[in-house]
C-alpha positions as CSV (number, residue, x, y, z in Angstrom):
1,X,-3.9,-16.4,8.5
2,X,-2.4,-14.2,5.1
3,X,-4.0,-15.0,2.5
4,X,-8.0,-14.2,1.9
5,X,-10.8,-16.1,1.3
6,X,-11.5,-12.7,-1.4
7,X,-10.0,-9.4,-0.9
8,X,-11.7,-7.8,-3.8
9,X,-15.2,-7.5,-2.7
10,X,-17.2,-7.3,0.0
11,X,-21.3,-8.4,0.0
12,X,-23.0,-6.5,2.4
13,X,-26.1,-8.4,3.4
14,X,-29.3,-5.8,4.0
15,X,-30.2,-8.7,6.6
16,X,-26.9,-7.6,8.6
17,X,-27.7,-4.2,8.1
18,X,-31.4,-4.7,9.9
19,X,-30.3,-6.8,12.7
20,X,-26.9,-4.5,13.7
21,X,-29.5,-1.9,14.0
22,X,-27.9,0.1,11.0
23,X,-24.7,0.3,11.5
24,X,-23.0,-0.6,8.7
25,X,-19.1,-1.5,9.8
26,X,-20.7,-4.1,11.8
27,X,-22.9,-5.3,9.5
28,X,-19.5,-5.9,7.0
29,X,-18.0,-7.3,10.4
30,X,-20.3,-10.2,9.9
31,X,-20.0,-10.9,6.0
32,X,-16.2,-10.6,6.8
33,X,-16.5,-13.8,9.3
34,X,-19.3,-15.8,7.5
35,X,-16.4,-15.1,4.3
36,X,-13.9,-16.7,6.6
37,X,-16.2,-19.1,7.9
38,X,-17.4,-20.5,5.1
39,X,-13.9,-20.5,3.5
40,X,-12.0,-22.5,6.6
41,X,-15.2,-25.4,6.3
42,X,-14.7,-25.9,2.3
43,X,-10.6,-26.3,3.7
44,X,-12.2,-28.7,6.9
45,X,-10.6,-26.3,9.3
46,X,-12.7,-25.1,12.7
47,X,-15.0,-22.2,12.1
48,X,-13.2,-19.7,14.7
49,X,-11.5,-16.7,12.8
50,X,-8.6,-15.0,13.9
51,X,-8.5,-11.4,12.8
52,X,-6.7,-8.6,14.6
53,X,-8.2,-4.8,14.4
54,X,-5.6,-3.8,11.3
55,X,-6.6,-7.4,9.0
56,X,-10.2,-6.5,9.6
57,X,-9.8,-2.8,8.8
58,X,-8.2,-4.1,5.9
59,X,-10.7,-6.3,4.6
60,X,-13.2,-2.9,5.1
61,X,-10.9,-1.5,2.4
62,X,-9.8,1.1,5.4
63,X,-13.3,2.7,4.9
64,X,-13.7,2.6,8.9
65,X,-11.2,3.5,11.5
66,X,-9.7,1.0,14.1
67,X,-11.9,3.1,17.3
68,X,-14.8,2.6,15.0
69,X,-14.0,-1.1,13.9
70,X,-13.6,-1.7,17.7
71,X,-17.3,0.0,18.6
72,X,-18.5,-2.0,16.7
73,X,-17.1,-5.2,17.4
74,X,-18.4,-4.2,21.0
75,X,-21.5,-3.7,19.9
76,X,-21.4,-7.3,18.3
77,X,-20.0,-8.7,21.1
78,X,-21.5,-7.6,24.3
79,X,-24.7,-5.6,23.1
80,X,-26.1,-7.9,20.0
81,X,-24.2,-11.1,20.9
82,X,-24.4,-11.5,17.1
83,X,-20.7,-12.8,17.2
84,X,-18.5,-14.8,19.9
85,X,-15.2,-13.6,21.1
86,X,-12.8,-15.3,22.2
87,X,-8.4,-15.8,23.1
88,X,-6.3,-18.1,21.1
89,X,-6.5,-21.4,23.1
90,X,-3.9,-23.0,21.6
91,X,-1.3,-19.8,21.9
92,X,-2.1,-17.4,25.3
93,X,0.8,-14.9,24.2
94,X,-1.5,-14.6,20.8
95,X,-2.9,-10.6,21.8
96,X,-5.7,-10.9,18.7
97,X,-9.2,-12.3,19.3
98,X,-11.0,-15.5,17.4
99,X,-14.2,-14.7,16.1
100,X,-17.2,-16.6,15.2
101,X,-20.8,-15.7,14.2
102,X,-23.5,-16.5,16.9
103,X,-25.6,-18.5,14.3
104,X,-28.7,-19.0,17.0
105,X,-28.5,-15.0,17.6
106,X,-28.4,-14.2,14.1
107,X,-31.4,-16.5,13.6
108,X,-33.4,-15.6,16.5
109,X,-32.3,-11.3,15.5
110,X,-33.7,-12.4,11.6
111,X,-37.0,-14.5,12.6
């Protein structure tokens, strides 16, 4: 994916900011994929977004690094389960992961 849902902001929600504990790359993680999500619905496409370490870094506007961008995609992954990871299933030789918010965590993290 090249082009950007918008590349010349980025709306960090203080709701992602409670629920990722503070930490405020992976709070931008999420508004970065909800973006992307809510972008690839309005074009009917599936709601699984393929970013590698370097697109994501540059939607952050290369405020974080990639070890930090990676923590924290860790700590979405495996610790919060705020976000799903997964392998391209349609190309196996594709090395960059799919992402896709967790709506039910997100809902259970906010209630």
């Amino acid at each position: 994916m090249s082009t950007s849902p918008n590349l010349t902001y980025l709306k960090l929600c203080k709701e992602y900011v409670q629920i990722t504990q503070r930490n405020y790359c992976a709070a931008k993680i999420l508004a970065i994929i909800e973006g992307w999500q809510q972008w690839k619905a309005k074009h009917k496409l599936d709601d699984w977004v393929r970013l590698t370490l370097e697109q994501i870094r540059e939607h952050l506007f290369e405020e974080y690094s990639i070890e930090t961008i990676r923590q924290a995609l860790a700590k979405l992954t495996n610790k919060l389960h705020l976000l799903k990871r997964r392998n391209n299933p349609k190309a196996k030789y594709d090395r960059a992961y799919q992402y896709q918010l967790n709506r039910e965590a997100i809902e259970q993290a906010l209630a």
